[in-house]
N, C-alpha and C positions, 0 to 999 in steps of 0.2 A: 278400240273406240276412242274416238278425239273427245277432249276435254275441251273446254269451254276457252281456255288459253292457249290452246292448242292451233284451235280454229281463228282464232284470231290471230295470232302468229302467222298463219296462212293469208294474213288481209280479208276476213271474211266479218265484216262489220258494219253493215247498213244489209237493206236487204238485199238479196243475192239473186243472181239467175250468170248463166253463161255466157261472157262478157269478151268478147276481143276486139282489137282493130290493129290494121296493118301499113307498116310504111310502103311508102309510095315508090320510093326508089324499085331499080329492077336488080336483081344477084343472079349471076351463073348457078344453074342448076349444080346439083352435086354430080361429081364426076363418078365417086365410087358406087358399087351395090348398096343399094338403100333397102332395108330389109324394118320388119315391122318390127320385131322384139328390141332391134339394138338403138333404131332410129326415128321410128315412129311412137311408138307406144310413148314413151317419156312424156314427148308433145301432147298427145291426147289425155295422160295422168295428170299431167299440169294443168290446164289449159278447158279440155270437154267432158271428162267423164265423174264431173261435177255435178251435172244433168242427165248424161249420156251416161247412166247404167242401169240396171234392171229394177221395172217398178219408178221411176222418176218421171221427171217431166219431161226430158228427150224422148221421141218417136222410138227408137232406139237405140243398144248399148253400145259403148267402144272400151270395153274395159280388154275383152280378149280380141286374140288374129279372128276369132270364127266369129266375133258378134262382128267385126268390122269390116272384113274381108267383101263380104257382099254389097257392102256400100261405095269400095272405092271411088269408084269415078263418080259418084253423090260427092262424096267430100270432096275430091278435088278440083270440080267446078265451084262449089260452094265459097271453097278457101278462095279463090283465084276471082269468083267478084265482089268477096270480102261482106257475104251475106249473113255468112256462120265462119264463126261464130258469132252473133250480132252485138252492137255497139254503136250507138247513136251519137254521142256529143262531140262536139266541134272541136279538137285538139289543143285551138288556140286559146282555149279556157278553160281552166283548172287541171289540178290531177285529180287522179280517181284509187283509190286501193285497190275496187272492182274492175277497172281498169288491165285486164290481162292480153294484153297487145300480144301477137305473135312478132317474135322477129320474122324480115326478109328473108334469110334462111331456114327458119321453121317450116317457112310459106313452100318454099323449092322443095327442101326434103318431102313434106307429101306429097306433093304433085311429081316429084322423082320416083319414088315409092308405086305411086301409079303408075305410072309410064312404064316403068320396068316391071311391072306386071303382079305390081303388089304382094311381092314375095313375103312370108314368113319370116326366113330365118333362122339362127341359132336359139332354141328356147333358152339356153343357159346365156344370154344376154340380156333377158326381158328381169327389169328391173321390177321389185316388190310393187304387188297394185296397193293404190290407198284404200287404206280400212276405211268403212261407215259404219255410224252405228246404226244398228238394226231400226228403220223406218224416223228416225229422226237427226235431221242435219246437224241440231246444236248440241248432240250427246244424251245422254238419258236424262229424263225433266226430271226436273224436283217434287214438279206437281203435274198432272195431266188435267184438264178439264175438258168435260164431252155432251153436248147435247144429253139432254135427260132422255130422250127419245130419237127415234128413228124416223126420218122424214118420207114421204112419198113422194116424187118429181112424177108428175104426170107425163104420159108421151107427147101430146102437143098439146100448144097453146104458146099463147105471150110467157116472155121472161117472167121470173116470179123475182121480187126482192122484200124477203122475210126477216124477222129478228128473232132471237131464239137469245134467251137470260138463261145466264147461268152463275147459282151464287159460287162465291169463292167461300166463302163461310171462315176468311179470315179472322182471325181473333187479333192480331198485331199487323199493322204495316209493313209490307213486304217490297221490297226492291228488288226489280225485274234486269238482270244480265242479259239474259236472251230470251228470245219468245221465237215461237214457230206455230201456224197454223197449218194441221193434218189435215185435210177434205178426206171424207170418207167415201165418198166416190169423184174421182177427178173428173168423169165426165161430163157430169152437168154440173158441178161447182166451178162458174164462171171466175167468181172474185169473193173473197171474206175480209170485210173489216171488222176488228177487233178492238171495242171500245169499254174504255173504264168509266162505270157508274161508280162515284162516289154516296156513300150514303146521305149525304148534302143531295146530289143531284138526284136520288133514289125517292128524296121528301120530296123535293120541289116540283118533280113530273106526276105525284100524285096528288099535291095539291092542285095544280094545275091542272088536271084531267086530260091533256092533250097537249101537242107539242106546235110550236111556232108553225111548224110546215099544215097544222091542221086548222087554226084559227081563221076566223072569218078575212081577216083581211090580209091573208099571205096572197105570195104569186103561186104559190101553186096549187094543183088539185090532183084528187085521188083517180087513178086509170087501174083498177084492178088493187094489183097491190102495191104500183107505182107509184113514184111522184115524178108529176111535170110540171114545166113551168106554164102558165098559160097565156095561147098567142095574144092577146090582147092583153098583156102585164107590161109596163114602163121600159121602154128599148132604153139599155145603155149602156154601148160596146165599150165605149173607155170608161172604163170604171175607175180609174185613177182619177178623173175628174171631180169625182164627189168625196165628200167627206172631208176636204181641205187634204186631199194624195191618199186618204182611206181609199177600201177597195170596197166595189159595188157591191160585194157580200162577201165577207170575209166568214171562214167556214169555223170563227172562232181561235181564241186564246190558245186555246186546250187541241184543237183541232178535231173538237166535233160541229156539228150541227145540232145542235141540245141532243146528241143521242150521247156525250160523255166525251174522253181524254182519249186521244188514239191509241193503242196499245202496240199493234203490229197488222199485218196483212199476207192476203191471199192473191194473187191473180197471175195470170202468164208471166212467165220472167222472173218472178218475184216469189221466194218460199220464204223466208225467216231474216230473223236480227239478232245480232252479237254484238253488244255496245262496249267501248272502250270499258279497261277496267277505272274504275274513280268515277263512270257514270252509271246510272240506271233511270228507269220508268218508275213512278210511285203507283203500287197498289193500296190505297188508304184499307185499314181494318174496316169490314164490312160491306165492300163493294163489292159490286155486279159486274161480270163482263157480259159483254151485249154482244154477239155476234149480228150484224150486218150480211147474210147470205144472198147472193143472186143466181138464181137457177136458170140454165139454160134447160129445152125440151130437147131430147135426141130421137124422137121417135118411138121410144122404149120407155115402161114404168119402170124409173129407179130406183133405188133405195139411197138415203145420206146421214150418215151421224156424224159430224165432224167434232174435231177436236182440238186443241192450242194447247201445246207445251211450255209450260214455263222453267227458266234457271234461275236461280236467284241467287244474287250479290252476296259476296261473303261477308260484309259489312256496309252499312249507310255510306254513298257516296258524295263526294265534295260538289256535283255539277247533276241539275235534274235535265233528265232530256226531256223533250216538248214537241213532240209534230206539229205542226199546221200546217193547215191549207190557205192559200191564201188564190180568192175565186173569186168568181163573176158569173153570176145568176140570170144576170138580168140580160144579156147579150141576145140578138138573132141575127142567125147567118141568113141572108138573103138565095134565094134557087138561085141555081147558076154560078153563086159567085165563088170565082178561083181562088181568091188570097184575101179573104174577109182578116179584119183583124182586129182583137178584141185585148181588152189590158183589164189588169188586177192590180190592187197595189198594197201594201201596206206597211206601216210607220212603227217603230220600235223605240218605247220609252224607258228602255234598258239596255244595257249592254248584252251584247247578246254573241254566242259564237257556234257558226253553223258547219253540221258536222257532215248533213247530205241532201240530195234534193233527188224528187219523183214527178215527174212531169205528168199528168194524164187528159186525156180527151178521150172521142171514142174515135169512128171511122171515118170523121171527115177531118178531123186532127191533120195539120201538114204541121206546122213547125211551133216552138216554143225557146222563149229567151228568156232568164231571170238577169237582173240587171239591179247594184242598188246606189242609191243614192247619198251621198257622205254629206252630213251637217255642213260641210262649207262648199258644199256645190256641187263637188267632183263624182263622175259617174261613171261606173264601169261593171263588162259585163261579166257574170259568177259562170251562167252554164247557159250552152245553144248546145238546143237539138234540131239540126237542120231538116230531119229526116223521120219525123215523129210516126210509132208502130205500134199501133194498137194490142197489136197481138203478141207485143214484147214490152211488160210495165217494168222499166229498167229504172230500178234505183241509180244514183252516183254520187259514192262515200266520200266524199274528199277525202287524201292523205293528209294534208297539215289542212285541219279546221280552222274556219276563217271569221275571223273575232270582225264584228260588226259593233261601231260605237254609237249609243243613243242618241237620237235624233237622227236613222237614218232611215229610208226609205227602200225599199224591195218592191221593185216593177218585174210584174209578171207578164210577158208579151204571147201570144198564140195566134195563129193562122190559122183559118179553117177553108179547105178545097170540100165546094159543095155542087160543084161543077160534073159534067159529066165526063168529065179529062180523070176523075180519080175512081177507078175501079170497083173501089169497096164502097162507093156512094150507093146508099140503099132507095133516094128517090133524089134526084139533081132539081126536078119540076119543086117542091115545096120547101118553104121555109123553114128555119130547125132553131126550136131552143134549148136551154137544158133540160136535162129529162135522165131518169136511171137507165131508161131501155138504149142500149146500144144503137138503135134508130135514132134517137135524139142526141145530145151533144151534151160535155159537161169542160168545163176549163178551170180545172184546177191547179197549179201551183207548190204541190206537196215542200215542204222542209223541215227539216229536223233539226236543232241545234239546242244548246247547251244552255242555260242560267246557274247563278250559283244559289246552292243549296241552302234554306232558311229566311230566303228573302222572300218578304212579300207584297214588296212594290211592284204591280202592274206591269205587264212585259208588250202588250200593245195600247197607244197610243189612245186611240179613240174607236170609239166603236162605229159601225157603221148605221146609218140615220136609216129610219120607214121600215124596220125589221122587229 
């Protein structure tokens, strides 16, 4: 079983899913017999069967000849238009730890391995597979936490997105090394966010009785157990524009939406977090995690208890990490249009050093840029994702963390094809604005970085105005 340093050793330290991309150049196939134990397997132990083995989030396994043997020419069309393993960001900006490039000749050897008829082998050449711990990525939790109950997913109907408290019944402050969220049935647990109630914010939502998104004078309104935004709410694609370069809704400090402090997540691409050691996540004594569940219908009455593993820190860390979202609410993409394009922005009154970013949108998503802006002017871009995949929420760890000085600005760029050129377009005829249901659009901006630990000077700038 991997240990928590272990895995990180491995670069396994923002959230994770099966990450590669391949240079461009062409290489002479392999001239010798290409055989799966001696030549193949290695690649796939490094590289796929991180996802790709039994019970995971790959379709299925590539751990032995017999789980993989039947898919050959799957994979070696896949490798060859460099689909899968999947990987989205633009090369010419940043590195990534998650970042698992195949070399040029990795790329040959399988497609040789094919060609030659996907031979076997010598078993006495097939190198030890890697151990996992039994049902959890980041090693055995410290603490397990799991719905109090078992849920019912109806067969059909609209998406459901629910919330489900669970106390920690912490007695001391606990600092989080790594988190993981279990779905208890992967089929209809679309996506889980994982959010810290502090017992501050546990008073304040019941004094208050209801949260910003429910008060009379929000943009949205309730569709079931959704929220949308409504078509007659304030259009405003550049959201950088307001606030003096604030973003037209920033999803908060904390990186909630008064639902709390982000903790970790669930959704395609995406299973767990492994934070540098000297960092962690604060769980204050007495807090709530709040699960965020959105339920897809399959047809079939499901069953779902899910659950989130936590590890914890061997000692208080020097550097508290911090997700944010940084969005724009207020945006609509117009029917038809191919390349709408909508901006988020927001100003940092600390020093601040960012350690990953998650891009998301839903199906009319085309591309996204973070870009920031330096106090004496200078601008330049952090992460493009030319190729944005709904169906792939790909974190990117940076390897050297990128220390950003106060007073600087973070522009979040996205694209949306609402056109009838973009396949997964669910109606091209009407207009779209944010919304939880996969039918509607969200442009958020996800990043995670660093502050140092015992400060309590303000880490964004100003807040955003009419919220």
């Amino acid at each position: 079983m991997r240990t928590v340093t272990q895995v990180m050793a491995l670069g396994i330290i923002g959230f994770f899913a099966l990450t590669a991309t391949y240079s461009s150049g062409q290489a002479d196939s392999p001239k010798k017999q290409v055989t799966f134990t001696r030549d193949v397997a290695p690649i796939f132990y490094k590289n796929c069967v991180i996802c790709h083995r039994p019970n995971d989030l790959a379709p299925m396994s590539l751990l032995t000849y017999r789980d993989a043997r039947p898919w050959a020419k799957a994979i070696r069309e896949k490798v060859l238009t460099r689909e899968m393993p999947p990987w989205h960001a633009d090369p010419r900006y940043g590195e990534f730890v998650n970042d698992r490039r195949l070399t040029e000749q990795e790329i040959q050897t399988i497609v040789a391995w094919v060609d030659q008829g996907a031979k076997e082998g010598d078993p006495k050449d097939l190198p030890p597979a890697p151990q996992f711990p039994e049902g959890w990525h980041i090693g055995k939790p410290d603490v397990v936490l799991t719905m109090a109950e078992e849920h019912t997913v109806e067969a059909e109907g609209p998406d459901d997105y629910l919330y489900f408290t669970i106390p920690t019944n912490f007695k001391e402050d606990r600092w989080v090394q790594a988190a993981e969220v279990r779905p208890g049935n992967r089929k209809v647990v679309h996506h889980v966010i994982a959010f810290i109630q502090t017992p501050e914010m546990i008073a304040a939502a019941a004094r208050a009785g209801r949260g910003r998104r429910d008060s009379a004078a929000s943009i949205f309104y309730r569709d079931g157990t959704l929220f949308r935004v409504r078509m007659d709410a304030p259009v405003y694609d550049d959201g950088c524009s307001r606030d003096n370069g604030g973003s037209a809704f920033g999803v908060g400090e904390d990186g909630g939406d008064n639902f709390g402090r982000l903790l970790t997540g669930y959704a395609p691409g995406k299973d767990w977090d492994v934070w540098p050691i000297g960092t962690a996540k604060k769980i204050p004594a007495g807090s709530n995690i709040l699960l965020q569940m959105h339920y897809t219908k399959v047809g079939t009455v499901e069953k779902d208890r899910t659950s989130i593993g936590l590890i914890f820190a061997k000692e208080p860390p020097k550097k508290t990490i911090i997700t944010r979202g940084i969005a724009n609410h207020y945006f609509l993409v117009p029917p038809g249009a191919e390349n709408h394009e909508v901006t988020a922005c927001a100003k940092f009154d600390r020093d601040i050093t960012i350690i990953g970013y998650m891009p998301h949108m839903h199906l009319r998503g085309k591309d996204m840029k973070y870009e920031v802006v330096y106090p004496d002017g200078k601008r330049e871009t952090l992460l493009y994702v030319p190729k944005y995949d709904f169906n792939w929420q790909q974190t990117y760890t940076l390897k050297e963390p990128k220390r950003i000085p106060a007073g600087s600005k973070i522009i979040v760029t996205a694209h949306f094809d609402n056109s009838a050129k973009n396949k997964y377009n669910p109606d091209p005829t009407k207009p779209v604005r944010w919304g939880d249901p996969t039918y509607d659009e969200m442009m958020i901006g996800w990043m995670s970085f660093t502050v140092e630990e015992g400060s309590s000077r303000p880490v964004v700038a100003s807040a955003p105005k009419g919220q």
